[in-house]
N, C-alpha and C positions, 0 to 999 in steps of 0.2 A: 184691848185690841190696839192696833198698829196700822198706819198708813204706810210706814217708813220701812220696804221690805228688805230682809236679813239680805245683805249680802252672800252669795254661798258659789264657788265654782261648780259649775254641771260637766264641763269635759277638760279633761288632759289632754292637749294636743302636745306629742311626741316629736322632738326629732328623734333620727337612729343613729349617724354617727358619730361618736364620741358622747353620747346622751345617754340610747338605753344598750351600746353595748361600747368595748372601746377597740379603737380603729374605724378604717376607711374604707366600707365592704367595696366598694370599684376598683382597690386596691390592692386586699387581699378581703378573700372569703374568710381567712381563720382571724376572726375578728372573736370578743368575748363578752360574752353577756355581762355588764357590771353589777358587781357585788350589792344585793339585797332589791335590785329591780324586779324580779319577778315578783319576790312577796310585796312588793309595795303594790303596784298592778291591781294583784291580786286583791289587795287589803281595799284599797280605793275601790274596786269593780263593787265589792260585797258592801261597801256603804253607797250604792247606788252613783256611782262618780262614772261616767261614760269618761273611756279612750281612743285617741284616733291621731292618726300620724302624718305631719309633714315633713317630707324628706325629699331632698335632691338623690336621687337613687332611680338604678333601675328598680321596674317595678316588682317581675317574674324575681329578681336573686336579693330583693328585700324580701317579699312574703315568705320565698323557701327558709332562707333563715329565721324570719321570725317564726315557723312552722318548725322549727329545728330543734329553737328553743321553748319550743311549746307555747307561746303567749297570742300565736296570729290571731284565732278569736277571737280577743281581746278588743283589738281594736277597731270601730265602726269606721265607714265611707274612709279608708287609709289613701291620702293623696302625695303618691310616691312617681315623681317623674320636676324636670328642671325648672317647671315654673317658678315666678316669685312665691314665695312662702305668706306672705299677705292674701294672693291667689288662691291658695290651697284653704286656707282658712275660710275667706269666703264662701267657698263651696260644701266643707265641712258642717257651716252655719249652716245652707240654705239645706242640707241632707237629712240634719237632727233637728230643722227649726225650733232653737232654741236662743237666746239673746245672746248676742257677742260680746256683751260684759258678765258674760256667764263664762268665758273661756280660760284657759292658764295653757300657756305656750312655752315651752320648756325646748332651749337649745342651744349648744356651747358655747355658737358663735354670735358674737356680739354686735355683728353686720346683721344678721337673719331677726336678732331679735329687736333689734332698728325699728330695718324693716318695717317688721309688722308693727310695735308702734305708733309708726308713722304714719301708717293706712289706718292702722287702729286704734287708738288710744285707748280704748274699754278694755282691751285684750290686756292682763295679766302677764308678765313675761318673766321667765325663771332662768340666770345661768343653770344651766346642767350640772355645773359643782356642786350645787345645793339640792339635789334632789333626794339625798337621805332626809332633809327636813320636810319633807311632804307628809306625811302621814300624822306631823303635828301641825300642820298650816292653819292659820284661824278662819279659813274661809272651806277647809277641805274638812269641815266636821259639824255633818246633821244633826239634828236636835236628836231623830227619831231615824232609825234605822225600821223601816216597813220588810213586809214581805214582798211589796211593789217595788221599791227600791233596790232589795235583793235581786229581783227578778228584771231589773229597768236595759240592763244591756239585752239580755233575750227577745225581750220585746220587741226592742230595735229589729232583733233579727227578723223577729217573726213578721214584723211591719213592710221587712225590704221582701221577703217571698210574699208576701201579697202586694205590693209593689210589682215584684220583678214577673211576678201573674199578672194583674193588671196590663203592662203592656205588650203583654203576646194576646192577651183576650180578646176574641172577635165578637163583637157585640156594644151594647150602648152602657156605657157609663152605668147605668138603672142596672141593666142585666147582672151586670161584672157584682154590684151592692148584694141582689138576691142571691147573686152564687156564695158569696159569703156567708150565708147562715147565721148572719147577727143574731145576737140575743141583746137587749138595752135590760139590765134592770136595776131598777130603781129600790131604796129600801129604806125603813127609819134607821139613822147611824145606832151604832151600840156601842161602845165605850172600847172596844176593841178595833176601830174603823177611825178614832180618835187622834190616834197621830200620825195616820194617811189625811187626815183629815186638817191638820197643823199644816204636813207636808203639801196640800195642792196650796193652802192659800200664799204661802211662800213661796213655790213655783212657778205656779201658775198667772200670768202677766196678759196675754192677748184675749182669751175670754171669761175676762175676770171683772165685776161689774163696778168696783169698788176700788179694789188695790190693796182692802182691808185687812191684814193678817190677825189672825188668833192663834195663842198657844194653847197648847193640850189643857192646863189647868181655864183659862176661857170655856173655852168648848165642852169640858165638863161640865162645867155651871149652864152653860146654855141648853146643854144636852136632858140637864135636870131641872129644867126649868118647865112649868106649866104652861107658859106662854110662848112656848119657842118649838119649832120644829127642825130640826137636823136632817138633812135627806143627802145620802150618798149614791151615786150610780155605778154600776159597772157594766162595762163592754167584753163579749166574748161573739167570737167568729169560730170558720172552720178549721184556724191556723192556731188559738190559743186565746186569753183572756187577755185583754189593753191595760185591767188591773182598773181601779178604782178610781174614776175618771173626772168625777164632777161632784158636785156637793151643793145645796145651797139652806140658807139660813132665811125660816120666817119667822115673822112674831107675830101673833095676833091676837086681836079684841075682836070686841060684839061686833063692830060694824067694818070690817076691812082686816083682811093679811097685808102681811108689809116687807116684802123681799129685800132682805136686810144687806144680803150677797146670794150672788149666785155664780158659777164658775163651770168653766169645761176645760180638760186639757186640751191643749193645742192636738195632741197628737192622733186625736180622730176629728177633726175639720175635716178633712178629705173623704172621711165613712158619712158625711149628712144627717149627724145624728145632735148636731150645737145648736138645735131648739128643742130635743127631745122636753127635757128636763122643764124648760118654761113652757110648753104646751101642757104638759100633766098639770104644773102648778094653777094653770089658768083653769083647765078643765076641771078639777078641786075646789078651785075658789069657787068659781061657777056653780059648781051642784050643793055647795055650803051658801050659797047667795049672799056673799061678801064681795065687796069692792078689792079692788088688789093694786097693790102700790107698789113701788122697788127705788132702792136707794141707784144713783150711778153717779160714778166721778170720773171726770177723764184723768185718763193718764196716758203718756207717751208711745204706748201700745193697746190700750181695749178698744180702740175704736169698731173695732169688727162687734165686740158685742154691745155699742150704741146701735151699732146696722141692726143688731138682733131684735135687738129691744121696740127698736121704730119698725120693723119688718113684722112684728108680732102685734103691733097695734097701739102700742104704747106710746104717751100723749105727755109733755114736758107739762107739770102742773106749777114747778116753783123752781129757786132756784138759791142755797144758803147761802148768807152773805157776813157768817161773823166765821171768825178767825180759823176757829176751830175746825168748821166742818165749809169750809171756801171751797167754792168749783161744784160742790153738792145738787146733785138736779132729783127733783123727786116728778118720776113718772107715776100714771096714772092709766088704767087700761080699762073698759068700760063691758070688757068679755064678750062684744057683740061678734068680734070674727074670731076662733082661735085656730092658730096653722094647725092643720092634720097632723097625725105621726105620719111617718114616711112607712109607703106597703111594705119596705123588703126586707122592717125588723120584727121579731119575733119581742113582745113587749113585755115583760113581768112589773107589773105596776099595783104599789099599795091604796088604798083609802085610805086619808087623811084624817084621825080622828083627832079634834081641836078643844081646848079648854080653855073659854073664852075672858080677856080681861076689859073688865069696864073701860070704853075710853076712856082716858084723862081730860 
């Protein structure tokens, strides 16, 4: 395992002219799609790579064209109008929240890509001349291509119509939750759920309790392990499934479980479902009558899940102080309150059956 997570871009952010086609659409509309752009799009989309577009353009005779050329889908939250292009990105982050050093900004002119580094420096920036080297980039190629992955721009989509529901809905926040039809369920991982399961901890940064990464050969051993439990969740509503959401890792002996990791994606924070996952565990520990412990380390984004962890009852027992595992807080939870599940999910939840090892 790894502290040190893989570098990886999550979005293409596009300009359009002279980038994905050549000419000056305010100039002339018979502008031309450049050669091998669409399969590259294409190629990226399917290994889970989100796209989306900044462009000084109007807005209506950028989308018709890119709908011309078949790719507008393509691209999430497109921010096509005269802002600064630092701007546009901005807003791109806060739509997909996803980290800005997760971005590659790709555009011919050498002022625009400035710019953005200048607001940005995490931001990634690509002349446009080199956009045939994209599909071999050492940052545009996953370990593990999922079916989550495959399926990660749809999601998006299906996220923004429960969204773009959301704000015509009359009613309380609670209401709008039950009208979705969550389903939360919970399961032992199987070996097939294994490199979704690689894939969150590499991802995954804001409810992440560790920072810890594991590869697929890791996680098999753990997965085969007597003393180890693997648990995956997934989320499904009335609009589609969020795909494989959360995961986390215990070990346990005779006297205590010990939440090695635990993780949620960012991407259902907003459904109230980022303690489901540690409430089951507690309530487990609980009717096994084991003390429950959990690893946390800060890092420069999990603070939401230190909130979780102290919101759920958990008590800072120590704190490591050699090289290796520095910053290390080992919490400590005494199962006397556990937060409820929330009424408005529908729950599929296993029993935990444990094989116990002698403490050390």
């Amino acid at each position: 395992m790894s502290t040190a997570a893989k570098k990886e871009i999550k979005c293409v952010i596009w300009d359009l002219d002279n980038t994905i086609w050549d000419g000056v659409l305010l100039e002339s509309d018979q502008v031309t799609i450049k050669e091998g752009i669409i399969d590259c799009i294409k190629e990226l989309d399917s290994r889970g790579i989100l796209h989306s577009i900044a462009s000084k353009n109007n807005f209506d005779d950028a989308i018709s064209k890119l709908k011309e050329f078949g790719i507008a889908d393509y691209f999430l939250f497109p921010e096509i109008h005269f802002n600064p292009k630092s701007a546009s990105i901005a807003n791109i982050k806060k739509n997909l929240n996803i980290g800005i050093d997760t971005f590659l900004f790709i555009d011919d002119d050498a002022f625009e890509r400035d710019e953005v580094k200048f607001a940005y420096p995490e931001v990634e920036c690509l002349d446009a001349l080199d956009y045939d080297g994209l599909l071999s980039h050492r940052h545009l190629q996953p370990s593990f291509i999922t079916e989550d992955s495959q399926r990660r721009r749809l999601m998006y989509m299906e996220d923004q119509r429960r969204n773009e529901r959301e704000k015509t809905f009359q009613g309380t926040t609670q209401q709008f939750l039950e009208q979705l039809q969550m389903k939360f369920a919970i399961s032992e991982a199987e070996e097939y759920d294994l490199k979704r399961a690689e894939e969150l901890t590499i991802r995954t940064h804001q409810l992440n309790s560790t920072g810890v990464t594991y590869d697929y050969e890791q996680l098999k051993q753990l997965l085969n392990s007597e003393y180890h439990k693997l648990y995956v969740c997934e989320l499904t509503d009335r609009y589609g499934s969020y795909g494989k959401v959360g995961m986390t890792l215990i070990e346990t002996n005779e006297r205590h479980w010990h939440i090695k990791l635990l993780l949620m994606s960012c991407r259902v924070m907003s459904r109230g479902v980022g303690t489901v996952l540690l409430s089951y565990i507690m309530n487990q520990a609980k009717t096994h009558g084991k003390k429950l412990l959990a690893d946390f380390k800060r890092t420069d984004r999990n603070r939401q899940m230190y909130v979780a962890y102290k919101f759920a009852g958990f008590k800072e027992v120590s704190h490591a102080k050699d090289s290796e595992e520095d910053g290390l807080i080992l919490f400590e939870n005494d199962l006397s309150v556990i937060p409820p599940f929330p009424p408005y999910l529908e729950l599929e939840l296993p029993k935990i059956n444990i094989t116990e090892k002698e403490e050390e």
